[in-house]
C-alpha positions in Angstrom: 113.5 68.7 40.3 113.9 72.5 40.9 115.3 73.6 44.0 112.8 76.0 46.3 114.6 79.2 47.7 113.7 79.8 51.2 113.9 83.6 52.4 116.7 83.8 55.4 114.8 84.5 59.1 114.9 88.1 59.8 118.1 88.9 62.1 117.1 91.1 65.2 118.7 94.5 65.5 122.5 94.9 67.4 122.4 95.9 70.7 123.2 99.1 71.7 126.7 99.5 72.5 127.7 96.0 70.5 130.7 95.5 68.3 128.4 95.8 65.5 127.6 99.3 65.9 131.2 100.5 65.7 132.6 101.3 62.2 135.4 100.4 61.2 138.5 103.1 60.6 138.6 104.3 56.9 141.6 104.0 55.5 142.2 107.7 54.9 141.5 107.7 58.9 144.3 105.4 58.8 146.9 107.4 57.0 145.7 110.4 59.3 146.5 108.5 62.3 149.9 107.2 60.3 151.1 110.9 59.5 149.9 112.4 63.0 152.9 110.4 65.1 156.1 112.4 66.0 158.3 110.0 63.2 155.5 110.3 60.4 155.1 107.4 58.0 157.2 106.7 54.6 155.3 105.8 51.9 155.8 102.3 51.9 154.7 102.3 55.4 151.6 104.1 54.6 150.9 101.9 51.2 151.6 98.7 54.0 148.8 99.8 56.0 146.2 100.5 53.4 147.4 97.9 50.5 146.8 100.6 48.5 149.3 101.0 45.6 152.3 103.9 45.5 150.5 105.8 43.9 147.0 105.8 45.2 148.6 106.4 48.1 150.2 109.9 46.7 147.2 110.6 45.4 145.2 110.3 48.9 148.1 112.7 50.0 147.2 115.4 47.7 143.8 114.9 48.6 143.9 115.3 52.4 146.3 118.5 51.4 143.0 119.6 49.4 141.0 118.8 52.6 143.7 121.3 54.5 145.8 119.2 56.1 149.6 120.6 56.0 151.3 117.5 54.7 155.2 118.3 55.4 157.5 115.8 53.4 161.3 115.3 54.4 164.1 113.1 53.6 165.6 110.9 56.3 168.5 108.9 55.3 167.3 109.2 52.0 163.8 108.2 51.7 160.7 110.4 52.3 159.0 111.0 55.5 155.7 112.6 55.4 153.8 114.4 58.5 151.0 116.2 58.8 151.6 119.6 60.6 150.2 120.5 64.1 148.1 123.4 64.0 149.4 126.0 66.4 
């Protein structure tokens, strides 16, 4: 006995102004919004809050550097801290 596949009802349209409509950050938002506070992020912060591995994550540097942003790397008690640069 075969099994009949019934189409799903249509779903109406979201409302306007309904948690549907809003998009969800992209991670490269994410590590924008990461590298834009006063301390910056480390890389294992920023590979925490993408669960991206180390180096995707270097690699989505580079690429927001190609994109323009001034990506300034430091050392803080020995481990990297990168920032991106205010414009002035």
């Amino acid at each position: 006995m075969a099994k009949s596949r019934r189409k799903a009802p249509p779903q109406a349209a979201p409302r306007e102004g309904s948690a549907a409509e809003v998009k969800p950050k992209t991670k490269q938002a994410l590590l924008i919004e990461l590298l834009k506070r006063a301390e910056g992020a480390t890389l294992a912060q920023l590979v925490e809050a993408t669960s991206w591995l180390p180096q995707t994550t270097r690699a989505a540097l580079t690429g927001l550097r190609k994109k323009g942003h001034v990506i300034i790397a430091s050392k803080v008690e020995g481990i990297s801290v990168y920032r991106i640069q205010k414009a002035d």
